[in-house]
N, C-alpha and C positions, 0 to 999 in steps of 0.2 A: 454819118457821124459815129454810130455805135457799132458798124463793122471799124471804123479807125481807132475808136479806144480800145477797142478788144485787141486789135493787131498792136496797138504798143502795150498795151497789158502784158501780153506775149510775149513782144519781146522785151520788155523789163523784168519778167516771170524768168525769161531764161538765161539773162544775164547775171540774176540772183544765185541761181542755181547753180550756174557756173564758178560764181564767186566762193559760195557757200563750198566747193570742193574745193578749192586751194586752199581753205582756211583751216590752219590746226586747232583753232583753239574752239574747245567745245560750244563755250555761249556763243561765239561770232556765227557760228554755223547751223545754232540752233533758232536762231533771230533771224538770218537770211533764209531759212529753210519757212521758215512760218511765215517770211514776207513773200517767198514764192508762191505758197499757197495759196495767200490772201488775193495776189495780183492772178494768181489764174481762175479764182471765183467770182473777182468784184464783175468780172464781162455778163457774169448768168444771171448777176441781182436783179438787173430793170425787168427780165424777162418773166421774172417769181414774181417781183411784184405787180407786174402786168395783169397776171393770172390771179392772185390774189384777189385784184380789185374786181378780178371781170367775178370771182368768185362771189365781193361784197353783194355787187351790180344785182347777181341772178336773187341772194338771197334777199335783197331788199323791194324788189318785184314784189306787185306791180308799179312801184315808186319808179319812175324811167332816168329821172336827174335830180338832182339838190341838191349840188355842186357842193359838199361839205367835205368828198374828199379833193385834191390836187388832179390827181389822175383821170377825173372823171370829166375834166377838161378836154383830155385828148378823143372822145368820144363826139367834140363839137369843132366845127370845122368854120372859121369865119370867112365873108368876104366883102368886100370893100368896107373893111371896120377893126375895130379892135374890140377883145374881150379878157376881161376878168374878174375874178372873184371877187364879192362885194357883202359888207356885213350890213346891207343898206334894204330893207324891205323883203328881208327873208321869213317867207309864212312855212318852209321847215328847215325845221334844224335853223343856223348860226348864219348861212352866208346863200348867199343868191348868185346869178350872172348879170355881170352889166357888161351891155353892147355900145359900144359908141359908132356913132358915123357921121360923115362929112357930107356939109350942102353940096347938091351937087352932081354928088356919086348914083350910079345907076340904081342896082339894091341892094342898098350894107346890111350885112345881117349874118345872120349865123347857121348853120345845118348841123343836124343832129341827125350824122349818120352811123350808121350800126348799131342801133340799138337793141335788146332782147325784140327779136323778131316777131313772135307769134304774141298778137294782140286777140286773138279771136272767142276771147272767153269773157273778153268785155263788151262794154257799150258805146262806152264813153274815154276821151284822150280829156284832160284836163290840166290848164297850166294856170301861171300868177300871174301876170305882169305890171309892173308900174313905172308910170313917164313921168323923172321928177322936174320933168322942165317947162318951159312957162307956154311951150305951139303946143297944140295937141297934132294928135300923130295916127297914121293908120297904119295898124299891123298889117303886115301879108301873111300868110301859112298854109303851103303844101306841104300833101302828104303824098307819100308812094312808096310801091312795095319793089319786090327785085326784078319783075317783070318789064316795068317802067322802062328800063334802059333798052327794050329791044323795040321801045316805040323810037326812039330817037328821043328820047325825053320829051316827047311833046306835049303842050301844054292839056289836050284833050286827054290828056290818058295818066291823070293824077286827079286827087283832088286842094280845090285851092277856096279859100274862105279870108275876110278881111275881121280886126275888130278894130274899133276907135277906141283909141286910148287919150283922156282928157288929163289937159298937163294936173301934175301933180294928185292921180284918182290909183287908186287897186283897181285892176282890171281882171274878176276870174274867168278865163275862157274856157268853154265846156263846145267840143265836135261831138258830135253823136258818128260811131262808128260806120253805122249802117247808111249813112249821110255817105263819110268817104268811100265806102265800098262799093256804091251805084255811081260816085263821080265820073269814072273816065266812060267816051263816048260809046265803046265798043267793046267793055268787058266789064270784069268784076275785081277789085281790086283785091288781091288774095290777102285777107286780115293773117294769116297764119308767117306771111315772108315779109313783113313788113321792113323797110328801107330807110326811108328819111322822112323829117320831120322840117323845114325850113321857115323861118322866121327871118323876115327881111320889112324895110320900109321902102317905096319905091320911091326914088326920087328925091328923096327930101330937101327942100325948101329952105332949112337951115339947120347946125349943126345939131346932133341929137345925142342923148343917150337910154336906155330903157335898161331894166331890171325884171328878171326871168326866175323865177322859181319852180319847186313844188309840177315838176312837166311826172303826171300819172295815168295811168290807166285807172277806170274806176267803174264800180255796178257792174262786178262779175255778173257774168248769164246764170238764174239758175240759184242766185242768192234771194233769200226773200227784200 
């Protein structure tokens, strides 16, 4: 979709341009000249502010999510569900994520891929969550680093932990690093390339939805 607004930005960019030289008269040519501009700049904006965020991202570390900007949507990848922003049980900042998902579906849920990589100067992964609805609910949550993919994603070679979440409770979950980093059966999961983060329910029984906040690193090594 954003290589096609570029290519017609371009060429409405060059049909300005083109117009803008027939025209004698100064203002007409000074208006199409500035509309040229603008139409061959607006292609570069998502990509500034792409960088931008990922600039917010790094300086907000060890904070990994708090969904308080838009952008930091695109950094979560749902499946079998839908997600967004929600001013509904947010413990930072203003707004939270909410997940929804249908009875039914295998495991609706959401991934939290690519995020700042290198966890290895903490202890501890730490998130919010709260089920405002009347079944309680078990979370899923693996984790894996970039290595993972040359297993075939197999289930031994990540690690995975559940928590119950009781209708209508704050649920804080605290992983202990060193917990994920001994999980998979045959190596050591490298804290420094880390990968993804997933959050799914499996199966569920009936429709659902949950609220995600405040997802951090925390208990730097080495802090008193």
């Amino acid at each position: 979709v954003s290589d096609v607004l570029a290519n017609v930005s371009g060429l409405c960019a060059g049909l300005c341009w083109t117009l803008s030289r027939n025209r004698t008269d100064q203002s007409s040519r000074k208006a199409l000249s500035l509309l040229t501009a603008g139409l061959l700049i607006a292609p570069s904006f998502s990509p500034i502010a792409e960088l931008h965020d990922c600039y917010l991202q790094h300086r907000e570390f060890p904070l990994l999510s708090s969904f308080e900007r838009e952008r930091e949507l695109n950094t979560w990848y749902v499946h079998e569900s839908t997600m967004e922003p929600s001013t509904i049980s947010a413990t930072d900042g203003a707004k939270s994520l909410r997940l929804r998902g249908l009875a039914g579906t295998k495991h609706p849920g959401a991934n939290f891929s690519e995020p700042i990589a290198d966890w290895h100067e903490f202890n501890a992964l730490e998130l919010d969550v709260f089920n405002p609805g009347e079944n309680p609910l078990t979370l899923q949550i693996t984790i894996s680093d970039e290595q993972h993919a040359t297993s075939g994603y197999a289930h031994t070679d990540r690690f995975s932990t559940s928590a119950k979440l009781p209708p209508g409770k704050h649920v804080p979950i605290r992983i202990e690093l060193a917990d994920a980093q001994s999980a998979p059966e045959s190596r050591q999961i490298d804290l420094s390339q880390m990968k993804s983060l997933n959050l799914f329910i499996f199966r569920p029984e009936s429709d659902f939805e949950i609220l995600v906040d405040n997802v951090r690193l925390t208990d730097r090594i080495g802090n008193p």
